[in-house]
N, C-alpha and C positions, 0 to 999 in steps of 0.2 A: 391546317398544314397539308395534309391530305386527306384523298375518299379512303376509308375503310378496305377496299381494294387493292388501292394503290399503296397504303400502307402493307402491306403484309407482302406484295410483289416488290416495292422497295427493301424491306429489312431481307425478303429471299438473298438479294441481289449484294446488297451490302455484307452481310455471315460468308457469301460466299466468297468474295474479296477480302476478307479480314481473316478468315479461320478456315486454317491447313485442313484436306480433308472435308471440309464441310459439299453435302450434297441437298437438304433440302430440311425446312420445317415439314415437320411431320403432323405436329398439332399443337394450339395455341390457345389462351382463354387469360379474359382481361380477368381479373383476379377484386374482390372488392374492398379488399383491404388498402390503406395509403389514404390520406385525408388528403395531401398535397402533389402527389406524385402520381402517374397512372402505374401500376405494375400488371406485367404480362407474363405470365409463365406457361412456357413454351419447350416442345420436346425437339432437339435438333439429331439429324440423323448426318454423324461425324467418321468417316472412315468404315460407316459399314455398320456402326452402332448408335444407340439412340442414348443420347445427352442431355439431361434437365437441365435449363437455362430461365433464367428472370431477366426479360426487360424492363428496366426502371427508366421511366420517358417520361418528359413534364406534360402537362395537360393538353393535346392535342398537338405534340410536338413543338408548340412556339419555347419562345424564352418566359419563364414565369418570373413575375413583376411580385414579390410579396408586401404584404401590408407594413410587416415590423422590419423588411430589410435584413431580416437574423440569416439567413438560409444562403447558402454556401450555390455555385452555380454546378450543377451533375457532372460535368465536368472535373470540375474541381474536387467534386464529393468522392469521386474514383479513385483519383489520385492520391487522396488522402485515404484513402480506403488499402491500398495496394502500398503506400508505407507505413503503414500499421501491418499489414499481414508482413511484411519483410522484417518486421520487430518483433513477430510471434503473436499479434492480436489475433483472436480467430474473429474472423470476420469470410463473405463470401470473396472468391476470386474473382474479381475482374477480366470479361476474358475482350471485350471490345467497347472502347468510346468511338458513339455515332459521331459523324461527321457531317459538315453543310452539305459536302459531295453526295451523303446517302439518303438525302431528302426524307428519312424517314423523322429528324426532330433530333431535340436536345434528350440525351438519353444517354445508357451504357448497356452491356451486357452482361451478368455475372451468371455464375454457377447455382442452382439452384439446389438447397441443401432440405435433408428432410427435417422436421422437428415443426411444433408449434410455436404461437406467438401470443394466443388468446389467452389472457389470466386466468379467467376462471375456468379455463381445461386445466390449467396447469397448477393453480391451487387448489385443485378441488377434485380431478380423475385420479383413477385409481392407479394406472398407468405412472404417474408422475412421483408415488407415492418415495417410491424410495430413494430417489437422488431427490428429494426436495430440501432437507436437512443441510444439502453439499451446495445448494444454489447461490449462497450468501458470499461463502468463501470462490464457488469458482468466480462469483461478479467480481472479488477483492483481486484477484489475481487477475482479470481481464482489464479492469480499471488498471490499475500498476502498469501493465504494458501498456496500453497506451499513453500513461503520462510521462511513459520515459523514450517514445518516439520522439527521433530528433525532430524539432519542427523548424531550425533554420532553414531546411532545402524548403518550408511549407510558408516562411515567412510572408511572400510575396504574393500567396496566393488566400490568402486565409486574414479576416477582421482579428485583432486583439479585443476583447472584450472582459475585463477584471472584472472584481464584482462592484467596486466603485461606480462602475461604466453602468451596469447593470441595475443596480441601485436606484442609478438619477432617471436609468431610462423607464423604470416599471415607475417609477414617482412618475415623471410627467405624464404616462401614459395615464395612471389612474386621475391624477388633478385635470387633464383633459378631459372627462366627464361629469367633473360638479356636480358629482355624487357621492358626497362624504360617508364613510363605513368608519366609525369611531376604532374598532379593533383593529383595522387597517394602519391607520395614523398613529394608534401605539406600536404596530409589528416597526414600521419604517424609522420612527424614533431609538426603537431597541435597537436596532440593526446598523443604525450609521454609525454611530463611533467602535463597532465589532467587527464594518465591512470599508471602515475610512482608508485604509491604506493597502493595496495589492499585496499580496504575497507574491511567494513563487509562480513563475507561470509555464505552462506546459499546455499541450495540445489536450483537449478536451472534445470529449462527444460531443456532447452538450442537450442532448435527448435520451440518455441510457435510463431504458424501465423500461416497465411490460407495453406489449405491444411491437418495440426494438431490440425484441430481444429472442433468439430465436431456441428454444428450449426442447431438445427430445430426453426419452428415460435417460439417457446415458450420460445429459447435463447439459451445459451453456452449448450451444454449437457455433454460435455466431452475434458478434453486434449488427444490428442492421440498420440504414436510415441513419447517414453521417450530415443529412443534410445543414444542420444547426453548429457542427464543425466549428471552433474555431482557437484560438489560444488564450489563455486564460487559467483562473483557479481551479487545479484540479480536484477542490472539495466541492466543487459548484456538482459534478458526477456523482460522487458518495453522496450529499444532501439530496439530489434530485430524485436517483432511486429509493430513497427511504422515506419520501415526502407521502404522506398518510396517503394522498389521491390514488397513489400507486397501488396501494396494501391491497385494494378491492374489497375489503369487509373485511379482512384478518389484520386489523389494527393491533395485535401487540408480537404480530412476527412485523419488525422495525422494516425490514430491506425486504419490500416486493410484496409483502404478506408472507413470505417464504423463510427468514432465516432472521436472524439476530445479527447487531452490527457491529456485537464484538467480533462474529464468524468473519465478518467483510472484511472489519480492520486487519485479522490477522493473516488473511487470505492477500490482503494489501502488500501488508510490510512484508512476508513473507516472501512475496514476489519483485520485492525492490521496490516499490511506490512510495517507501519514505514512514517516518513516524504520521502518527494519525493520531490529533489531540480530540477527545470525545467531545468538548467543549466548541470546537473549532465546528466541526461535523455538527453538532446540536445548532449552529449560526446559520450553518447552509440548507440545515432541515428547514428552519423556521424561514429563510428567504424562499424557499423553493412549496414553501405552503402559501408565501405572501403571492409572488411570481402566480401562480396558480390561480389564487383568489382574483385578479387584477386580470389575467387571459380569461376567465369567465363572464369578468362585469365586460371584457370584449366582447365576449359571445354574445351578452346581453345588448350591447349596441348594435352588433349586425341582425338580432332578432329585430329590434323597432326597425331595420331598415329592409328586413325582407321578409319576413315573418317566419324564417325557418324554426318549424318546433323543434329542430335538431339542436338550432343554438340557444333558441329556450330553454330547452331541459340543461344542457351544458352550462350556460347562465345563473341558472338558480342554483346553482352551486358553489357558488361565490360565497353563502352562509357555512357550509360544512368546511370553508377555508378558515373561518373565522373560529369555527371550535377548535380546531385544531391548533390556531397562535395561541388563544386562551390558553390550551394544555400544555401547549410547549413552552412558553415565556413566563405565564404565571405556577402554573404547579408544575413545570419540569421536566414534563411526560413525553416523553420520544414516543 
């Protein structure tokens, strides 16, 4: 898209055409977290004082082309970003989307907030110790907000994805590799006539767990990473975060490793998100361990095609998907 130069003498030039006040980056540093997205965080000197800001820009500024089609365009991800926060999601502020004019790439610019993201800082530091108990319930109440953003203004811009849709599309995905996983073929049989008809639908993350999730002592501070965006089952979020892959080795705190899912549910309802049947949540845990197992045997096909040990070890992790449908479908075990 550009040289590294020209990068950074572009976005100078674009901040300062977009934001009142603005005189110069002060300093900047690609950041290595983001598996799909480049992030930058950068200190901007605004009116005479110095401003933390996060650029989120696709991969050398082109348009990024995804495998599964799920991911929402940065654009688009802002904007749904910015009517969430107008519904009270905390979420970071949007303070500019790039434009062709600023040569710098498909990107935005938001507020850069302090807090961690890393799990195991944040299950396990001493730091985190005492809002870890509140974690469950602040998730219940940030889920709630956002399933009650209006999404008709989002209609247009955003995939409907139920979990029917969902369903047939992790089926094909897995029978695309003619690699049969017996426990697999039981999870998707248990699931069809639990996930045969939509329910309600509502604007959904559709990525909320660690990693998107930006956590200091003082609690939730922000969702981050709207890219998976779309409308759809708002238990498809409750099940995701509580999906074992997430817990990080604290398998019997349900949600995150951190809290219990009655604290979530009631942190839910409590916030307006509606009743929350444990049976219904128990359907989207166990989709969202299948979903899991089925993106790893991915990993495991782009390992045979480029040899990354990265997607290797992610790959073989397709078996710890399958203890977990065991525990949840046959003995029960959230």
């Amino acid at each position: 898209m550009t040289t590294t130069v020209d990068f950074f003498a572009d976005l100078d030039r674009a901040l300062a055409m977009a934001l009142p006040g603005f005189e110069r980056v002060e300093s900047i540093t690609r950041l290595s977290g983001g598996a799909s997205q480049e992030t930058w965080a950068f200190d901007a000197l605004i009116d005479g004082r110095s401003e933390p800001l996060i650029l989120r820009r696709s991969p050398g500024g082109g348009a990024r082309v995804t495998e599964s089609g799920n991911s929402v365009a940065l654009e688009t991800e802002a904007v749904v970003i910015e009517a969430a926060r107008a519904s009270g999601v905390a979420a970071p502020r949007v303070r500019y989307v790039l434009k062709p004019a600023d040569h710098v790439g498909h990107g935005y610019v938001m507020d850069r907030l302090s807090g961690e993201t890393i799990a195991r800082k944040i299950l396990r530091d001493v730091e985190f110790d005492a809002v870890r108990p509140d974690l469950a319930r602040q998730c219940g109440t940030i889920l709630a907000k956002i399933h009650q953003v209006d999404a008709a203004p989002l209609a247009h811009l955003l995939p409907v994805i139920d979990g029917p849709t969902q369903l047939r599309r992790y089926r094909d995905l897995y029978d695309s590799y003619n690699y049969p996983h017996p426990v697999f073929e039981f999870a998707f049989k248990w699931l069809e006539p639990r996930m045969a008809k939509p329910r309600r639908q509502t604007l959904v993350h559709g990525d909320f767990r660690h990693g998107n999730l930006l956590i200091s002592p003082r609690g939730v501070e922000a969702a981050l990473d709207w890219e998976l965006t779309h409308i759809g089952d708002p238990l498809e979020d409750i099940g995701w975060i509580c999906t074992n892959s997430w817990r990080f080795g604290v398998a019997d705190k349900v949600v995150g490793g951190f809290g219990d899912l009655r604290d979530l549910i009631a942190g839910y309802e409590e916030a307006g998100g509606g009743k929350v049947d444990i049976d219904d949540a128990r359907t989207w845990i166990v989709y969202g361990s299948l979903k899991w197992g089925v993106m790893c045997m991915s990993m495991y096909q782009g390992f045979r095609a480029d040899g990354s040990v990265e997607r290797a070890a992610i790959g073989r992790r397709s078996s710890e998907t399958e203890i977990d449908l065991i525990n949840l479908i046959i003995h029960g075990k959230m």
